[in-house]
Structures are given as C-alpha cells and as structure tokens.
C-alpha positions as CSV (number, residue, x, y, z in Angstrom):
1,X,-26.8,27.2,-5.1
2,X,-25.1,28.2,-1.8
3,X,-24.4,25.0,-0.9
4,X,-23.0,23.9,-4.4
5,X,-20.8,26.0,-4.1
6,X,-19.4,25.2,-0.6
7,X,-19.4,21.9,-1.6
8,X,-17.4,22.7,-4.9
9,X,-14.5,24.7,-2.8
10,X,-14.7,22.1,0.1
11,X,-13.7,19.6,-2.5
12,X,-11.5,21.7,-3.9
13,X,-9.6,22.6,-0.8
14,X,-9.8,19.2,0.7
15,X,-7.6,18.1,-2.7
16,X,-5.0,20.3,-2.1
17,X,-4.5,18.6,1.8
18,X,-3.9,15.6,-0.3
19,X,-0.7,14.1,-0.1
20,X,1.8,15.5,-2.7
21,X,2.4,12.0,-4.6
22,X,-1.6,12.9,-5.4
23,X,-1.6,15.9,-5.6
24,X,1.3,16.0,-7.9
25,X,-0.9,14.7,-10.7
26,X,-2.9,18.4,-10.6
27,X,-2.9,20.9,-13.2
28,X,-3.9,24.1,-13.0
29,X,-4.7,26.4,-16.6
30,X,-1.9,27.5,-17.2
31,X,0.1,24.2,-16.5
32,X,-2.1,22.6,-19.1
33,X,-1.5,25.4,-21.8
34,X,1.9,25.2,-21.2
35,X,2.3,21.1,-21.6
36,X,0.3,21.0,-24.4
37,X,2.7,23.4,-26.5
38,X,5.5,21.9,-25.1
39,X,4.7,18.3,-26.1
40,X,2.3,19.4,-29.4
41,X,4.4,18.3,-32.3
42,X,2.9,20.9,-34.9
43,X,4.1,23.8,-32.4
44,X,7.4,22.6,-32.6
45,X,7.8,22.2,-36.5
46,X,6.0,25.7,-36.3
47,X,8.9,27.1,-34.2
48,X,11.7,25.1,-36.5
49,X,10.3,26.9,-39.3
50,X,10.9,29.8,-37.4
51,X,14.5,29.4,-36.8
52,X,15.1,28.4,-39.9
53,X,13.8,31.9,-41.6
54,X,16.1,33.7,-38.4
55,X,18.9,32.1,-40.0
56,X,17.9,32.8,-43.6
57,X,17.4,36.5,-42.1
58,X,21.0,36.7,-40.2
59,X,22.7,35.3,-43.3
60,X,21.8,37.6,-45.5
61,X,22.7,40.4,-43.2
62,X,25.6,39.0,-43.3
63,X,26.4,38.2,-46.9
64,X,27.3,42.2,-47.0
65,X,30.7,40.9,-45.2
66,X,33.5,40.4,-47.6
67,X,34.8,37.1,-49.1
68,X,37.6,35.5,-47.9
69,X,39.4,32.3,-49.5
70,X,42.7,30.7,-49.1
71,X,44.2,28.3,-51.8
72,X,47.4,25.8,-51.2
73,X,48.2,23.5,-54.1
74,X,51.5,21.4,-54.7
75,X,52.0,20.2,-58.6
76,X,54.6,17.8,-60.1
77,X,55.4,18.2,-63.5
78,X,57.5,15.5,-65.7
79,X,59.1,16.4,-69.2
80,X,59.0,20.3,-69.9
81,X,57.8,22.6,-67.4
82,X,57.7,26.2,-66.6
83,X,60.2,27.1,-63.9
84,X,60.5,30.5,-61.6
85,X,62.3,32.1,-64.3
86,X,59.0,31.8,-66.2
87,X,61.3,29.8,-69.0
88,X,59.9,26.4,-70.6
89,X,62.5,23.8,-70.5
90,X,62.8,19.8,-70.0
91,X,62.9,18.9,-66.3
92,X,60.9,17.1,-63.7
93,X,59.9,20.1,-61.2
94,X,57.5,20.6,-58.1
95,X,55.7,23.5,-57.1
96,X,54.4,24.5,-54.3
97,X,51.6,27.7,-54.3
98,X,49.8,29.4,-51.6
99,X,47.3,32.1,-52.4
100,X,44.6,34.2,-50.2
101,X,41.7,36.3,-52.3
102,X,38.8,38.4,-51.3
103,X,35.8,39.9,-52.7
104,X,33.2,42.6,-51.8
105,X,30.4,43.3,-53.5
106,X,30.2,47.4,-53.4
107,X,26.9,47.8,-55.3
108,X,23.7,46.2,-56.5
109,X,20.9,48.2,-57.3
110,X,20.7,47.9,-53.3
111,X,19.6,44.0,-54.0
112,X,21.1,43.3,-50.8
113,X,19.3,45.4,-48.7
114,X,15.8,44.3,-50.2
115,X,16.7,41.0,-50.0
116,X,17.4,41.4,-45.9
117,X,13.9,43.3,-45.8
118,X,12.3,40.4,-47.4
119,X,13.8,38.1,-44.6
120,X,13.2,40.3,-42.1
121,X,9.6,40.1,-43.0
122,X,9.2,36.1,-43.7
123,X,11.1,35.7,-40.2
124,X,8.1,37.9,-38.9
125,X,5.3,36.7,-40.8
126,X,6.9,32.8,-39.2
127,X,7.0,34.1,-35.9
128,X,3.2,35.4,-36.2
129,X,2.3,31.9,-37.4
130,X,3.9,30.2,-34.6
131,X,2.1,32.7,-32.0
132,X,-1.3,32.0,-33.9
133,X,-0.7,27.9,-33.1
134,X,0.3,28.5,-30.1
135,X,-2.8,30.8,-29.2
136,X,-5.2,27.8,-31.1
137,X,-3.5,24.9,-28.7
138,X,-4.4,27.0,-25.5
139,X,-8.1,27.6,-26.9
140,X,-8.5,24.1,-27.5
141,X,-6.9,23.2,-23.9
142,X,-8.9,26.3,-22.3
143,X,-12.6,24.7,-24.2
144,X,-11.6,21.1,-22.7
145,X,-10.5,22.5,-19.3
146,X,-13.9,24.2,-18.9
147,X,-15.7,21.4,-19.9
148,X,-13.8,19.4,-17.7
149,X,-14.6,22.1,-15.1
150,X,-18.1,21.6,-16.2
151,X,-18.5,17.7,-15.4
152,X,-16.5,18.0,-12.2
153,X,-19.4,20.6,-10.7
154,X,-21.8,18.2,-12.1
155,X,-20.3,15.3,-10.6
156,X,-20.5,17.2,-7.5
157,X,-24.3,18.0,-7.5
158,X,-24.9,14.2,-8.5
159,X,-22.5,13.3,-5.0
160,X,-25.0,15.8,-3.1
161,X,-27.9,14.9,-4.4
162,X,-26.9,11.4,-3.5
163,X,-25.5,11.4,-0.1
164,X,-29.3,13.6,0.6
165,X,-31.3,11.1,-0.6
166,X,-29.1,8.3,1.3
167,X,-29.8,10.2,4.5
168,X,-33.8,10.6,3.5
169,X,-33.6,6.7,3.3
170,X,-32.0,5.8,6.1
171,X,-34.8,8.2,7.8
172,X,-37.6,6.5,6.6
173,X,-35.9,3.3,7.3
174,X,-36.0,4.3,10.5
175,X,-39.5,5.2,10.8
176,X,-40.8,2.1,9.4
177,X,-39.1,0.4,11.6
178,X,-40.7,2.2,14.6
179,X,-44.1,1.9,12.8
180,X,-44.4,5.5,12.6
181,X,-44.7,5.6,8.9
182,X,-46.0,3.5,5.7
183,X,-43.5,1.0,4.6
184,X,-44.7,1.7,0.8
185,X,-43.0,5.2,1.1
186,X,-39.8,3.1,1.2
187,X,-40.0,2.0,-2.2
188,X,-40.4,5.4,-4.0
189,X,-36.8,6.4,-1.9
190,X,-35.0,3.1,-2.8
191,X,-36.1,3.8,-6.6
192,X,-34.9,7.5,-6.4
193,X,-32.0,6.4,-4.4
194,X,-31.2,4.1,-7.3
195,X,-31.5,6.5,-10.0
196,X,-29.8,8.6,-8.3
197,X,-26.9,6.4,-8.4
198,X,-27.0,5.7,-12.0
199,X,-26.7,9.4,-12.9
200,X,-24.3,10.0,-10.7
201,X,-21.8,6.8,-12.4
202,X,-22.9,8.5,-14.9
203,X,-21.7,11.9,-14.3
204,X,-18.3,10.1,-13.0
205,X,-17.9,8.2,-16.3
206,X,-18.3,12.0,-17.9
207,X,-15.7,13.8,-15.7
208,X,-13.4,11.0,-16.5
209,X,-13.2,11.5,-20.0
210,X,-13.3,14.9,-20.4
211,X,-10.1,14.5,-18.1
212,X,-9.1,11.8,-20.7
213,X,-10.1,14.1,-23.1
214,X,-7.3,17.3,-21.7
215,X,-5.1,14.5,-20.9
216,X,-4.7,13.6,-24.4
217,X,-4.5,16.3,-25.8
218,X,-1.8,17.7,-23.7
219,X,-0.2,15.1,-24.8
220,X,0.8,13.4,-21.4
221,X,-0.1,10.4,-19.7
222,X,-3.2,9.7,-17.9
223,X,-4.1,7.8,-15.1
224,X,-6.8,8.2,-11.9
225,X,-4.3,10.8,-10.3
226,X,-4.7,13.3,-12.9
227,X,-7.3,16.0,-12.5
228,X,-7.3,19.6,-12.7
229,X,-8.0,22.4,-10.3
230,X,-8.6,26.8,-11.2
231,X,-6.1,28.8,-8.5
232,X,-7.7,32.6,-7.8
233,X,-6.7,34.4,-10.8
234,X,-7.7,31.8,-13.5
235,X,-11.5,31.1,-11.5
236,X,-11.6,34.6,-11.7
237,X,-10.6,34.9,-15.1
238,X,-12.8,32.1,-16.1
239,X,-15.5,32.5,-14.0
240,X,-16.4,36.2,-14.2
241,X,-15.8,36.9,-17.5
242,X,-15.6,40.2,-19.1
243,X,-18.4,40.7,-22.3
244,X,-17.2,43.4,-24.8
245,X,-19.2,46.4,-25.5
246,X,-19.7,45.6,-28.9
247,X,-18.7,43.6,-32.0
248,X,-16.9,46.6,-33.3
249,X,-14.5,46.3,-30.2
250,X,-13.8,42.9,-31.1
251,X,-13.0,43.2,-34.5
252,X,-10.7,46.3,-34.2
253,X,-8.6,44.8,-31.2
254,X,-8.8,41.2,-33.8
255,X,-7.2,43.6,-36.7
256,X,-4.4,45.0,-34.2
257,X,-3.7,42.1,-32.5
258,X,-4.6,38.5,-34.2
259,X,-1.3,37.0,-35.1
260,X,-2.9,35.9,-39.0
261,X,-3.1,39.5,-39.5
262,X,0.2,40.2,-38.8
263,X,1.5,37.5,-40.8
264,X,-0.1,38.7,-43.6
265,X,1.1,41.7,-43.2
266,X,4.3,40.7,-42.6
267,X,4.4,38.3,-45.8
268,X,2.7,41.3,-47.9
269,X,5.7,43.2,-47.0
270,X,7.6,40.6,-48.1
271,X,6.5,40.1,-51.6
272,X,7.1,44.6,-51.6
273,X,10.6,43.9,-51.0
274,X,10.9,41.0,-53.3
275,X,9.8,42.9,-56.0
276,X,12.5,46.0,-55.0
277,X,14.8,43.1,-55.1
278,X,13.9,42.0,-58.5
279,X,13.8,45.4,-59.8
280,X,17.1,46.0,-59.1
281,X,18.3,43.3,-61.7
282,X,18.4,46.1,-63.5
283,X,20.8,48.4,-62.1
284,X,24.6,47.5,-62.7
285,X,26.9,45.3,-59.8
286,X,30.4,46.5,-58.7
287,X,32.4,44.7,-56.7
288,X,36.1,45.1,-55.9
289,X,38.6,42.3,-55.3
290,X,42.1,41.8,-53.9
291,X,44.2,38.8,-54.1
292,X,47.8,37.9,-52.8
293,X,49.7,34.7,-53.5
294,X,53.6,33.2,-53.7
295,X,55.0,30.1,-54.4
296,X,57.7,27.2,-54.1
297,X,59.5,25.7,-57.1
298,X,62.0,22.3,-56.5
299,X,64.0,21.3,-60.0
300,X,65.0,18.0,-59.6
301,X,68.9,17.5,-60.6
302,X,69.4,21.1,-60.0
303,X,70.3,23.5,-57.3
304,X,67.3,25.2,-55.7
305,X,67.1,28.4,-53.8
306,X,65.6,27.6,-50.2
307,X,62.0,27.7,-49.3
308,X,61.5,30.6,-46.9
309,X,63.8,32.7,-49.7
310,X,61.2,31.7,-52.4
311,X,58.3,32.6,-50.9
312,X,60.0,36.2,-50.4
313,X,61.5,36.5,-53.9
314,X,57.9,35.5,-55.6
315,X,55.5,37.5,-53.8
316,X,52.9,38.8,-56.0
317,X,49.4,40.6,-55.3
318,X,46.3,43.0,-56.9
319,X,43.4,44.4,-56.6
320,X,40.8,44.6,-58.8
321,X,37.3,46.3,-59.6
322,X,34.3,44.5,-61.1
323,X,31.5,46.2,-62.9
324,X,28.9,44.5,-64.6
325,X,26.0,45.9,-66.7
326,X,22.9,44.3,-67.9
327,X,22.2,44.8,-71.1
328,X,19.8,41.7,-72.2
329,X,18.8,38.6,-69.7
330,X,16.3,37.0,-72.1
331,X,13.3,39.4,-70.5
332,X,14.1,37.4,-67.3
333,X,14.0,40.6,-65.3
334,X,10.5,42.1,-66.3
335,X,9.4,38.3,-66.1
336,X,9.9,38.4,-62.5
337,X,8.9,42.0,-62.0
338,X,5.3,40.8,-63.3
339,X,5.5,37.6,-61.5
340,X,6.3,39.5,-58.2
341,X,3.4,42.3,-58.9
342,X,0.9,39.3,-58.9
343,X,2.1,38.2,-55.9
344,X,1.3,41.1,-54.3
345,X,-1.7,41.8,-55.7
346,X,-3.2,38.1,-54.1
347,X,-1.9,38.4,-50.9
348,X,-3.8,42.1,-51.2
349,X,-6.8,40.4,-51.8
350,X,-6.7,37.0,-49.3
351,X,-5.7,39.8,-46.5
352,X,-9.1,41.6,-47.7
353,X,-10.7,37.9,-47.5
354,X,-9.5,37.5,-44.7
355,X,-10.8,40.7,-43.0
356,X,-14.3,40.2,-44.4
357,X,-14.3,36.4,-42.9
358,X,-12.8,37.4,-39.9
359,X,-15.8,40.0,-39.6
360,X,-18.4,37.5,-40.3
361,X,-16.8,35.2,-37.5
362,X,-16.7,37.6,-34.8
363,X,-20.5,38.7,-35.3
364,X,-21.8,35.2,-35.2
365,X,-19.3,34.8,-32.1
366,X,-20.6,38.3,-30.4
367,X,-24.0,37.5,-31.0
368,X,-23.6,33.9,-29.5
369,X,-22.3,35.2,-26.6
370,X,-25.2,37.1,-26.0
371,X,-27.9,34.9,-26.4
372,X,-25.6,32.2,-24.4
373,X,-25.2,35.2,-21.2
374,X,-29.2,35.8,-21.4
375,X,-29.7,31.8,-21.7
376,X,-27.5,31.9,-18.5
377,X,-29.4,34.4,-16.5
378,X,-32.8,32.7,-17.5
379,X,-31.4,29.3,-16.5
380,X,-30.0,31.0,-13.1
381,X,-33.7,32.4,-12.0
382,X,-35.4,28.9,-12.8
383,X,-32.9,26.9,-10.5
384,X,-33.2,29.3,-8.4
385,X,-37.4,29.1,-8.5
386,X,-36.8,25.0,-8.4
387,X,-34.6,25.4,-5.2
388,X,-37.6,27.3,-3.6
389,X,-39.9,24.9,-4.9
390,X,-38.2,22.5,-3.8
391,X,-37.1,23.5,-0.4
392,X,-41.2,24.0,0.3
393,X,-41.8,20.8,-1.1
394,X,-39.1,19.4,1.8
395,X,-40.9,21.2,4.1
396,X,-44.2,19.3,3.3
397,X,-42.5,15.9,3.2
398,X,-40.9,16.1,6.6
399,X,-44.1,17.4,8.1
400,X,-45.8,14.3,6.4
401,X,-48.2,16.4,4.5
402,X,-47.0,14.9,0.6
403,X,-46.0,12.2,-0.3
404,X,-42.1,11.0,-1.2
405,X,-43.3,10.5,-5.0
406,X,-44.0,14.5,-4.9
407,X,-40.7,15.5,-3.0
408,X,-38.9,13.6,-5.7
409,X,-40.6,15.2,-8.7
410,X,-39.3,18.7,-7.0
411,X,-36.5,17.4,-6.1
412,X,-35.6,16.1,-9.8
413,X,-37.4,19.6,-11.5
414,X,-34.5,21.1,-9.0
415,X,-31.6,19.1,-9.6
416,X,-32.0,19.4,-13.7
417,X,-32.7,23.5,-12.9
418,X,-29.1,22.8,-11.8
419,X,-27.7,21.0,-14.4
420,X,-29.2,23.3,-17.0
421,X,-27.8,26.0,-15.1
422,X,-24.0,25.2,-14.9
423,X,-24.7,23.9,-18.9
424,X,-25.4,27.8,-19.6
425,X,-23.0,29.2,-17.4
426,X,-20.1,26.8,-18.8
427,X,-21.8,27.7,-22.6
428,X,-21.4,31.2,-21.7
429,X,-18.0,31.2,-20.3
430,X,-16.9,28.8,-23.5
431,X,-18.6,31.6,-26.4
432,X,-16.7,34.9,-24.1
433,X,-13.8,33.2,-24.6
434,X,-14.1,32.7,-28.4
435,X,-14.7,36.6,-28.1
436,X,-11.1,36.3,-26.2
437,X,-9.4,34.3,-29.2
438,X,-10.5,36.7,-31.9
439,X,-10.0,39.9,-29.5
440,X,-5.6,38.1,-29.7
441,X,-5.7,37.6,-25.6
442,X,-3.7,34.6,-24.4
C-alpha cells in the first residue's frame, strides 16, 4: 500500500514538472466546479430567472414613486373653432398646448407594500433555486472527479504491477539463458505478463473515459492533455472525510441549510403576502394629483399676441385628490382571497412532503455510508493480508522453492485485494459526500 502510494504522488508530482502547454490542460476540483457552472446552460437560465424576479422586486419598490407625464400637442382647426377667448366663431386657427401631470398614489389598503414582500420573497425563493443547481452541478462534477480519481489510482497499480512482472521476466529470461533455471517457468511469466497488459489497456481505456466523462460534462473540450489532479486541501477534503455523528445531525443541518428548503420557505412567504395583497382589495385607494399646462393659439387673418406672452397669459394648473371605494367587484375579491388561502395551504403541505422525503433520503444515505466505511476497512485488512501473502510467496519464488504459477496466483489474490480496496475507499468517499449534499456544504 506504501508503495501505491509513492507511486501515486510520484506521478502526481512528476505532472506538475511538465511543461506548462501540458500542464495547462489540468484541473484541479474546484476548477472543474467552477467550469461546469460557468458553461452549464440550465445554471444560467436559473440565474436569468433570478434577475428577472430582482427587477420585478426593485420595480415595485419603486412604483411607490410618483407619476410623472408631460404632454405637447399642436391642432389645426378649419371652419368654427374655439379661440383663447374661449368664444366659438368661423376661423381657421392653430393651437399649440403643453401640459405636465403627476400622480401619487397615497393609500391602498397597504397593497403596495405586500405586493414588494411578495417580490421580495419570489426574488429569494429564485435565488435558493439557483444555489440548489448550482450545489447539484458540483455533486455531479465532485462524483465524476472521484471516479476519475478512482481509475487513475487503478491505472497506476495496473503500470506497477506491470513494469514488476516485466522485470520478473527479463530475470528469468536471464536465467534460462545461463541454464540456471527451467525454460517452462518462462511461459507462465509471458502469460501473466500478457494479462497483465490487457488489464492494464484496460484500466487506461477506463481513466480515459471517466476523463471523457468530467470533460463533458464540464462542458469543455477534450483531448489527451486534459486530466485532473487534487492540490492539499481538496485530497484532504476528499480523502479523509469527515462521517457525521448521526442521521439526526444530517437532517437538522439539511432543514437549516438546503437551498429547497429555503425556497419553499421563501415562496410560502410569498403566497402570505399575496394573500395580504389581495385582502386589501378591500380597503379604499386615495391618490392625489397635480397638473399644470398652457398653450398657443394662431388665428389665421388676424392679429395674434406673441408666443412667449401666450404661454404667460394662459397659464393654468390643479391639484386634485382621488378616493375610491369598493363597494361590489363581482365577488372578485373573496374569489382570490380563497384562491390565495389554497395556495398556501399546498405549499404547507409539499414543504411537509418535502421534509418527510428529505428524511427518508438522508437515512438511506447515513446508513449507506456506514456499511460503505466498514466495507472499506474490511477491504483494507484483506489487501493488506494479500500483500503479506504475497510478499512471502516472493520470497519463496526468488529462493526457488514454488513455482511462478503460485507467485502469480498471490500475486493476482493481491492485486484484486487492491482493486477492491480503492473500489471501497472511492464508494465510501462518494456515499460521505452525499451526506455533504444533504448536510447544504459546497
């Protein structure tokens, strides 16, 4: 096991000496996570919506600003028209207008202020959502980078494995050669030699698509350069993983802190403040208005005062207040109370559905992790007895006391002790990090 592991950070080390139009093709963690949410189209439409709802929010915040409008208009009239005197007459005449208004709404049964709340809510319950597809993308990236971890260590047993059996061979070769030993020994090494080499093609054609696999779903090109390496923090993150103490730990830190919960929270307390909103249909609106305006008359055959004193001379402005009472919508209003109070009442009941799934999930997940950590440590102490067997049964060879056929039965019990090993481990890394998804940890 020592010596997988010095050959896994020799490799590792030994890539990043490469030169840097290589190594520019390697992606740590982090750098995956990140370029698959910048390139994954549903993130992005997620985080649109987003926006969108901040606007919705920000304009109704700021539809408690008054109204302003201006108005210019310039009318001919042929025949009899009213002049500035305000008399009827027959003449051909122009007029020129200007006019600026405004409008406030004062009061609404504070509809305004419910309808903000609900914004303010959608906009959150939005953001939540994005978060919770952003937290999905980096689980699916983190599950392909480990098993992309997972055929690169196995890739590397199959090279050891290989280059040992390569030296055992040129050995014998050797020996045969000098008569010293059977040249029918040679036969059983070229066959293990040549299995050997199959699985390890075999192992390479694995590693390179689970690369494929991360590639693709990152969203970014692939080619023989790309491959992915852990810096300290993530291979201790990944590695060495934390197990909770108990479901109950998962499932509280899952009801504080998973991004679905808040969003249906968040849209919960929406619907509340819908239903203020529609509940104030009831109470009367005031609004107050103002309004300012002058104009230009022109009577053609006739002598007209000038422009600049017209605008003076016909000045005019108000102001106004606006109150308007309910008294019968058609039961419009208590239609949309009801409607509203239904609302809430199934969102109360998927967030409950929710909960209960969400419980069932994280017990199966708990539970999985722990027969996938005592899977590991049982898979640990039988590569561990293989390696002894084996190393005795290496002994025996060299001193000439078995034969090859049973130092390659060890060494084959050994080298799938291995593989079932780093299977485990990578299966127990892979079911704590569910735990990490439900627990709401990037």
């Amino acid at each position: 096991m020592k010596s997988l592991r010095s050959y896994l950070l020799s490799a590792i080390l030994l890539s990043c000496l490469l030169p840097s139009e290589v190594c520019a093709r390697t992606y740590t963690l982090r750098q995956c996570q990140d370029s698959a949410l910048q390139n994954n189209i549903s993130v992005r439409q997620q985080r649109n919506n987003y926006e969108l709802q901040r606007i919705t929010y920000t304009q109704n915040k700021q539809n408690l600003l008054p109204s302003v409008s201006g108005y210019a208009a310039e009318n001919f009239s042929f025949g009899r028209a009213t002049g500035v005197d305000n008399i009827t007459r027959a003449q051909n005449m122009a007029n020129t207008s200007f006019s600026l208004s405004a409008n406030l709404l004062l009061f609404d049964g504070l509809g305004m202020k419910y309808r903000i709340d609900e914004a303010r809510a959608n906009m959150e319950a939005s953001k939540a959502q994005t978060e919770a597809a952003e937290i999905d993308i980096r689980m699916n990236i983190t599950t392909m980078f480990l098993q992309a971890l997972l055929r690169k260590e196995l890739l590397l047993v199959a090279d050891t494995q290989l280059l040992s059996t390569r030296l055992k061979l040129d050995r014998q070769e050797q020996l045969v050669a000098e008569g010293r030993v059977a040249e029918g020994e040679l036969y059983t090494l070229r066959a293990q030699y040549a299995s050997e080499e199959l699985s390890r093609i075999q192992a390479q054609n694995d590693h390179l698509l689970a690369l494929l696999d991360l590639a693709q779903a990152m969203n970014v090109a692939f080619d023989e350069q790309f491959d992915i390496v852990s810096n300290t923090l993530e291979a201790e993150q990944l590695l060495n993983p934390d197990m909770p103490v108990s479901a109950d730990e998962v499932y509280e830190q899952a009801l504080l802190h998973r991004p679905e919960m808040r969003a249906a929270q968040a849209q919960l307390s929406a619907q509340q403040s819908a239903l203020k909103n529609a509940k104030a249909a009831y109470s009367p609106t005031l609004s107050a208005g103002a309004n300012f305006g002058t104009g230009y008359y022109h009577n053609f055959g006739a002598d007209n005062t000038n422009f600049g004193t017209q605008l003076g001379n016909n000045l005019s402005g108000g102001v106004s207040l606006n109150l308007n009472i309910p008294i019968f919508d058609r039961m419009q209003t208590p239609n949309n109370i009801n409607r509203q109070k239904i609302n809430i009442n199934n969102t109360q009941l998927q967030i409950e559905q929710t909960k209960q799934n969400l419980r069932k999930q994280i017990d199966q997940a708990y539970y999985n992790a722990l027969a996938a950590q005592a899977q590991q440590r049982s898979a640990e102490k039988a590569m561990l007895s293989a390696a002894e067997a084996f190393r005795y049964a290496e002994q025996k060879f060299e001193a000439g006391r078995s034969s090859a056929y049973e130092y390659y039965e060890a060494k084959n019990t050994y080298v799938k002790a291995q593989s079932d090993y780093l299977q485990a481990k990578y299966n127990y890394l892979f079911k704590v990090e569910i735990l990490k998804y439900y627990k709401g940890e990037k």
